[in-house]
Each structure stands twice: as C-alpha cells, then as structure tokens.
C-alpha positions as CSV (number, residue, x, y, z in Angstrom):
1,X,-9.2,4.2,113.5
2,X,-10.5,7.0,112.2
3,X,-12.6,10.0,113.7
4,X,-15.0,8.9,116.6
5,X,-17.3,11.2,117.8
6,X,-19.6,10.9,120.9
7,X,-22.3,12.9,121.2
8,X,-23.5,14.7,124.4
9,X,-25.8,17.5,124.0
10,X,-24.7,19.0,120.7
11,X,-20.7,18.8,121.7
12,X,-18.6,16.6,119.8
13,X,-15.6,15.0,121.2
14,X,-12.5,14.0,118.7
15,X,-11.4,10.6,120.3
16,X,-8.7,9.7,117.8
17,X,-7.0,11.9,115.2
18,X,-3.5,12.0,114.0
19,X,-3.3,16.0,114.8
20,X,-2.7,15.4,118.7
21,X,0.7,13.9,118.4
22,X,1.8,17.1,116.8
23,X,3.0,20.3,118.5
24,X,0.7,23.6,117.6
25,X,3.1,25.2,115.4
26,X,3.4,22.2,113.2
27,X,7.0,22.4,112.1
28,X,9.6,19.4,111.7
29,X,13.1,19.9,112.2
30,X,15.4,18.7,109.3
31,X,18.5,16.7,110.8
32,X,22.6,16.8,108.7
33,X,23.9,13.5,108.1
34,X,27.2,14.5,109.2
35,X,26.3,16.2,112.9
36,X,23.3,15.0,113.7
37,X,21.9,17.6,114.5
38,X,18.8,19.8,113.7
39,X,20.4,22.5,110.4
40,X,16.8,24.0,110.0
41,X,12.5,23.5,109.9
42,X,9.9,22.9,107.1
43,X,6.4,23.3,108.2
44,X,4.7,19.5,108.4
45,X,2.8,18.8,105.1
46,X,-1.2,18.7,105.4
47,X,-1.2,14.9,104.5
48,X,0.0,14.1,108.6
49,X,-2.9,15.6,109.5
50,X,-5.1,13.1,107.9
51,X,-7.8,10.7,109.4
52,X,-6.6,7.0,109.5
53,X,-8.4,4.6,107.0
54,X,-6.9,1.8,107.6
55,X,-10.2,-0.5,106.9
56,X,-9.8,1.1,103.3
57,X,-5.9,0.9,102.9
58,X,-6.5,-3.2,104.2
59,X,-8.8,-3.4,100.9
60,X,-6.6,-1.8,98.7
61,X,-3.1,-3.4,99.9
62,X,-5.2,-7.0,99.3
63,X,-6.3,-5.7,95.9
64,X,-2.5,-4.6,95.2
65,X,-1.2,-8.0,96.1
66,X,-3.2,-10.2,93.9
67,X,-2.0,-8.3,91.3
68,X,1.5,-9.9,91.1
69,X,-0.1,-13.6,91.4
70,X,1.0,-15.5,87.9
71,X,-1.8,-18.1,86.5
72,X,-1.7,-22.0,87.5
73,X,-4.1,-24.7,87.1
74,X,-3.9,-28.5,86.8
75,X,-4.2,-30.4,83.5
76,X,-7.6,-30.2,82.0
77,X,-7.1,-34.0,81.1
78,X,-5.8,-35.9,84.5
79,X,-7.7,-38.2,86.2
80,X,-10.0,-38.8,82.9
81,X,-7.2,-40.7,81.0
82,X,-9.0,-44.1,81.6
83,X,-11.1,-46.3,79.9
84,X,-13.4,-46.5,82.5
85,X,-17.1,-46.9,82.2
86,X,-20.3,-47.3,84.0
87,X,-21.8,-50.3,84.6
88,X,-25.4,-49.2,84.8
89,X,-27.7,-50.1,86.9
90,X,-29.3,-53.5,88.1
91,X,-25.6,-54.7,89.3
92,X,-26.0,-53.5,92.8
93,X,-23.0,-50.8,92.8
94,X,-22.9,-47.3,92.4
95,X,-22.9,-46.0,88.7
96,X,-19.6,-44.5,89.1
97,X,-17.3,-45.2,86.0
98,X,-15.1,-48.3,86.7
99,X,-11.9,-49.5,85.2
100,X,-11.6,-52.6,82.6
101,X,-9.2,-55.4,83.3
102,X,-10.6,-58.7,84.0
103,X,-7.7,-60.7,86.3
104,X,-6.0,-57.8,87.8
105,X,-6.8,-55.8,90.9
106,X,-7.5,-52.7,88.8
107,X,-10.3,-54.3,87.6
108,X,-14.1,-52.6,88.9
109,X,-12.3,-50.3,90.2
110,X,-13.5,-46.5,90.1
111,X,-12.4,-43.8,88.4
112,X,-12.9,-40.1,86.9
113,X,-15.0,-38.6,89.3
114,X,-13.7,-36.6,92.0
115,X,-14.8,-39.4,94.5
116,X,-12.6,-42.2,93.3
117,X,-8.9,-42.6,93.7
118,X,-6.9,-41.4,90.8
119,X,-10.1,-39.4,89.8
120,X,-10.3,-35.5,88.8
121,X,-10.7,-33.1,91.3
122,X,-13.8,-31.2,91.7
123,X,-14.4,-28.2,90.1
124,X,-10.3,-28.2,88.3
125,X,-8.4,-24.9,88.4
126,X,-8.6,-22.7,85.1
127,X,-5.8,-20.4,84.1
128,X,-8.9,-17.9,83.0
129,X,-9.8,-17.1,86.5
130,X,-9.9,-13.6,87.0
131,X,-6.3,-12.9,89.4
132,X,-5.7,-9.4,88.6
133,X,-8.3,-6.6,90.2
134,X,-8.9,-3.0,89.5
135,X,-8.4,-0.6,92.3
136,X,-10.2,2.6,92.4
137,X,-8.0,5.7,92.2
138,X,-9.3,7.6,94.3
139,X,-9.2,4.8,96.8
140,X,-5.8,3.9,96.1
141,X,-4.7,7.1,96.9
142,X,-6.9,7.4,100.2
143,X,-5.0,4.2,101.0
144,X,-1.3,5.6,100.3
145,X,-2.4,9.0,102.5
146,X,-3.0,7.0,105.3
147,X,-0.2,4.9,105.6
148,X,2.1,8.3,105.1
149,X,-0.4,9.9,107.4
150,X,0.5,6.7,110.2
151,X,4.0,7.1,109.5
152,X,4.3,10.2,111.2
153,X,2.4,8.8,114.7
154,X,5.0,7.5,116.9
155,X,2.6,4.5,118.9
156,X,1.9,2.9,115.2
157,X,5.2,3.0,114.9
158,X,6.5,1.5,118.4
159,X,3.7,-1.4,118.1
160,X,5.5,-2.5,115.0
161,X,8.5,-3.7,116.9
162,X,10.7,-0.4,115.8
163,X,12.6,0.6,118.2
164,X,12.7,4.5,118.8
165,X,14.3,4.9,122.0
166,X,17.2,6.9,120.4
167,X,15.2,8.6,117.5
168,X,15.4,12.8,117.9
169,X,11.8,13.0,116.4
170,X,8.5,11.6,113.8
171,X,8.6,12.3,110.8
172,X,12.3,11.6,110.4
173,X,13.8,14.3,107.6
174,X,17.6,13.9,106.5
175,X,19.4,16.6,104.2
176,X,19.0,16.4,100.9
177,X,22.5,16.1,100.3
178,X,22.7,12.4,102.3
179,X,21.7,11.2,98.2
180,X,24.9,12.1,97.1
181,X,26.5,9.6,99.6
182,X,28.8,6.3,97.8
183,X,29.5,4.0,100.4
184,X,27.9,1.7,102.4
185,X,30.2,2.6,105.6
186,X,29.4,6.4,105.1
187,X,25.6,5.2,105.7
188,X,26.0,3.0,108.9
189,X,28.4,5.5,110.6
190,X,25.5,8.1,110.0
191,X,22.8,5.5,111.4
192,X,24.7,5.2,114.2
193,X,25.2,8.5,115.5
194,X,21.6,9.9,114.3
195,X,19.9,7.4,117.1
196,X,18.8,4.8,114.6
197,X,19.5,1.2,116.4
198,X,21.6,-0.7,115.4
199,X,19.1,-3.5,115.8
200,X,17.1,-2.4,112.7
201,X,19.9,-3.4,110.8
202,X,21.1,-6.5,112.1
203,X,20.0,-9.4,110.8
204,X,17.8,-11.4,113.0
205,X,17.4,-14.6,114.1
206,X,15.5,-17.1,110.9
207,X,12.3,-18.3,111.9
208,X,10.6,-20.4,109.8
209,X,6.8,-19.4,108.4
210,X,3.9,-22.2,109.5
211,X,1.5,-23.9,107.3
212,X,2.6,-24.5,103.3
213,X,4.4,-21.4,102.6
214,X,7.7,-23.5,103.2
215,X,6.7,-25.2,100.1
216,X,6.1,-22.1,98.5
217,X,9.5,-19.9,98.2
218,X,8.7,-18.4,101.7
219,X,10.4,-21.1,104.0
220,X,11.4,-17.8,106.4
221,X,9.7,-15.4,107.6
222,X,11.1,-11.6,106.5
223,X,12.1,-8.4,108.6
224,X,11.4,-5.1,106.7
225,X,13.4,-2.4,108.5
226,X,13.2,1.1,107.9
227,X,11.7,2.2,104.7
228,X,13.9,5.4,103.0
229,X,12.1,7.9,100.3
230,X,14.3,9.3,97.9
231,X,14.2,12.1,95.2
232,X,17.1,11.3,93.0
233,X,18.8,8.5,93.9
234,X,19.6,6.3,96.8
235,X,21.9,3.7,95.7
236,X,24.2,3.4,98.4
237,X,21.6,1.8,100.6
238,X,20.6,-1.3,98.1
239,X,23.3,-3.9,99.7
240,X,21.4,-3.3,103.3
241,X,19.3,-6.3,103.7
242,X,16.8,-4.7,106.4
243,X,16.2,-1.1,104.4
244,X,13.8,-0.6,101.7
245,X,13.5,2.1,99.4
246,X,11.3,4.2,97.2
247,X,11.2,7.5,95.0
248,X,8.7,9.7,96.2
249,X,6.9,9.9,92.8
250,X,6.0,5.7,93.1
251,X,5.4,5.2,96.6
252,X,4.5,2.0,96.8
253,X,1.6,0.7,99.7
254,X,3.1,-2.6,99.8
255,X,6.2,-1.4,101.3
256,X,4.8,1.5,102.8
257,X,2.4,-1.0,104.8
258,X,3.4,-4.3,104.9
259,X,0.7,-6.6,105.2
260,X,-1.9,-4.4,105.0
261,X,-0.9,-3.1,108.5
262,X,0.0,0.8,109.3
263,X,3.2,2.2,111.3
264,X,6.3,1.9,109.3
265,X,9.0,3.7,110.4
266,X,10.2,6.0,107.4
267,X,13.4,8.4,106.5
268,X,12.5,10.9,104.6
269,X,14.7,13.1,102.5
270,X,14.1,17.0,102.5
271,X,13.4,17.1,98.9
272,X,11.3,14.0,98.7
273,X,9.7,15.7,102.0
274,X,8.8,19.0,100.7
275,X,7.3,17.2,97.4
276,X,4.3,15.5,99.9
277,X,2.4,19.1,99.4
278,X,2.2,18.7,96.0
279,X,1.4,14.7,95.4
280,X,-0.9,15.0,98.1
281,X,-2.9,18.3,99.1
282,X,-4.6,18.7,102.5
283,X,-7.9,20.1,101.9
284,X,-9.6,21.5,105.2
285,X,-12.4,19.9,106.5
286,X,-15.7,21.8,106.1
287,X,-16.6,20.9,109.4
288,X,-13.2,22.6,110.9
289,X,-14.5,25.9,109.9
290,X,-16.8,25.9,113.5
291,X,-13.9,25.1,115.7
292,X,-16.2,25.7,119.2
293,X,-17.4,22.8,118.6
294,X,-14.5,20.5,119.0
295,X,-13.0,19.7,122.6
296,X,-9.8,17.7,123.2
297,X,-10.6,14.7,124.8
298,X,-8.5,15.8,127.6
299,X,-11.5,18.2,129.1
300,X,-14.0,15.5,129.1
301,X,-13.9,15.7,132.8
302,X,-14.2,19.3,133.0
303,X,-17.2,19.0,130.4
304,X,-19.1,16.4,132.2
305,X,-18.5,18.0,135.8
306,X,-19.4,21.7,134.3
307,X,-22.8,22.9,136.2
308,X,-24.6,23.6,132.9
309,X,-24.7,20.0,131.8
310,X,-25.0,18.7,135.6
311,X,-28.5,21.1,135.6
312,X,-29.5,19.1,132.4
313,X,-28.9,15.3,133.4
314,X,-32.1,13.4,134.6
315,X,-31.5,13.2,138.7
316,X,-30.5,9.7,140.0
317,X,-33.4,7.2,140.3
318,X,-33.8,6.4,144.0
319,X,-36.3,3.1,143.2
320,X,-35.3,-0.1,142.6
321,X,-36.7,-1.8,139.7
322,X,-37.1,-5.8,139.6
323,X,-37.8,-7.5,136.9
C-alpha cells in the first residue's frame, strides 16, 4: 500500500499516501482526561506522513515471532529400539528390517523405517534447527514506522473491527498527567466520557481457534483492544484484559501490529507523543522538492478532460478490426 504512481504524459498521480487523511496545517489536538476536551495542539510528527510498507512490516513481524519459539524434537532413538533385521533378498519380501519372534504375531513384522508401523519418522526433528532469525535494522525500524505511520489513518483502523463512532479525532493524544492516575475506576470513567466504547473493553464472546492450536495453549481465540504508549508509567491500566501497553522507547511490532496486519487503534500520551520526532525523524523526500508535479487524485477528471491532453490523445479509431 504504498505510493502508486500512473503515468500520463510526464504527470504523476499519488493514488495512495497517508498525507491525505490529514488537514493542511498538520496539528493534533491534545484532549484532558478529566473534561474531555481539547486543552491545546502539537504539530503531527513527520513519521504519520510516511509511505505504508506493509509487505516489509509482514516480513519483519514473521521474523519477530519466530524468535520467541523454544526448541523441540522427538527422541533421536524411537522407533529404532528393535531387534529387527533384514532378511535379504531371494525371500520374495521387501528388504525392510523385520522383527524376531518365531510363534507370536510380531514376528516378520516390519520395523525402523519410516514406512512400517512403530518405525521412525522421516527426516526426525533436531533441536539444532536454526529457530531464531536476524532482522535487519534498518528494516526493523521501516517496519515499526509503518505500523505508527497506519495508526494514525482512520479506514486501517475501522477495518480492524474498532469502533470509532464516538472518537473526537486520529492520532488519539491524552495529557501527560493521565500517568499519574491509581485506580482502575479513575480509568473507565475517563474511557467513557472521552468517546472510547465501551465495547473495546468488554469482554467478548469465547470462540474457539480451528485446526491444532486447541492442543497448543491457544484453545481461544484473543481480542487485543486499544494499545496505550506511555512515558513513565502506566500501571493503572494492567488489570484491563482488552488494553495493551508499551513505553515509547520499546515499541514493540507485535503489539503494535498484530499478526503482521496494520490499523491498531493507539492512545498516545503527550510526552510519549512529542518523543516520536526524535525516535523517528521524517526526512523529506527528494522528489517533494518539485511539487508541480504531483496532482491529488481528486483532479484526475479535470486532468484528463483538460484540452492540452485531449489535443495529444490518438483520435478514436472508426474501423473495426476482426481477427
């Protein structure tokens, strides 16, 4: 999803960037905990302006996840603890190994390869596989400006499932004073007049995960709510299920964009806010510098319908051609 261009006699067209879901001055209003209301404005940091990468920050978020994965392999030994042997050829049966035991139905039976019941499996698991993977740095942090770059673009967030209906604006920024809050109760009752709904904090219904990942300590399928970034401390938020949160120093991908995919809604605190300038400088395009060049996609019918390109375009072919 990011840039596009389409070409028609030396004018590019922008079809997609994050910049046209913000208003020209670029400002964000800061909201108080206790009113609700708008107390002052910070100008939006550069990394909202971004291009979307989302094929990269799908690469790095898989990279990220196998890096928690813990070792596991079967025995090196099972399915080989047998006596069995081949019986060569000139018998008419395959040369597989086959079990001793002369009276007893185990006897000519196969074992040990993979084929056989009871045998090893092919090609056994090995605790020296490599699980872990590097990640580029510079890629990593390409990945973590676009998913803070497709925080602040309100359709990402509303195809997630979020509910915005209520919401005063994208990017959400609290005071920094809501960290000093203690209790739980002081929290909801600000949720709830702010416009957050209350459905991002109920729990919802339990619905159960397909395929083997019942048998794998994910039996039910998880709802991540809105996802708060703190300066100093945010501890009167950890007993809400629904709500994750990070310090703005370790942002972490995984919670920023779960599952790889973009559009999480996020609270921000002012002073984790005003911090994004600094962990993540916007550095003009080089391209930008030419700006008659660039149309909103909103004139394309004004472009195509101009007379100077109408004078230019081949005239409509009258013949019919069969082939």
């Amino acid at each position: 999803m990011g840039k596009k261009y389409a070409k028609i006699y030396n004018i590019y067209i922008i079809l997609f960037s994050p910049k046209q879901f913000y208003k020209m001055d670029n400002r964000v209003n800061i909201y108080s905990y206790k009113t609700g209301y708008p107390i002052d404005n910070i100008p939006l940091p550069g990394v909202f302006l971004l291009p979307l990468r989302t094929d990269l920050l799908k690469f790095v978020h898989q990279s990220i996840s196998k890096n928690k994965r813990q070792p596991y392999s079967v025995n090196s030994v099972s399915g080989t603890k047998t006596s069995a042997k081949s019986w060569g050829p000139g018998r008419a049966v395959a040369r597989v190994p086959r079990v001793p035991g002369s009276g007893t139905h185990r006897n000519g039976q196969g074992a040990v390869v993979n084929m056989c019941r009871g045998g090893r499996i092919f090609g056994p698991t090995t605790i020296w596989r490599k699980w872990h993977h590097k990640i580029n740095r510079n890629q990593r942090h390409q990945a973590l400006m676009t998913a803070i770059a497709a925080s602040g673009v309100t359709p990402l967030i509303l195809a997630r499932g979020f509910k915005l209906k209520d919401i005063p604006e994208i990017p959400f920024v609290l005071e920094s004073s809501w960290e000093s809050l203690c209790k739980i109760k002081e929290t909801i009752k600000t949720f709830e007049f702010l416009g957050i709904d209350r459905q991002l904090l109920e729990k919802k219904k339990k619905t159960s995960n397909p395929g083997k990942g019942k048998m794998r300590n994910r039996k039910f399928k998880t709802y991540h709510g809105p996802l708060v970034i703190y300066e100093k401390s945010i501890r009167f938020l950890r007993n809400i299920h629904s709500i994750h949160f990070c310090h703005i120093s370790s942002i972490n991908l995984l919670k920023l964009a779960p599952g790889g995919h973009v559009g999480r809604f996020v609270i921000w605190t002012q002073s984790s806010f005003l911090k994004l300038d600094t962990l993540f400088p916007y550095l003009e395009p080089q391209n930008s510098k030419n700006k008659s060049n660039y149309l909103n996609v909103l004139n394309l019918d004004s472009i195509i319908n101009s007379s100077g390109l109408q004078e230019n375009i081949r005239p409509e072919s009258k013949s019919l051609k069969y082939f």
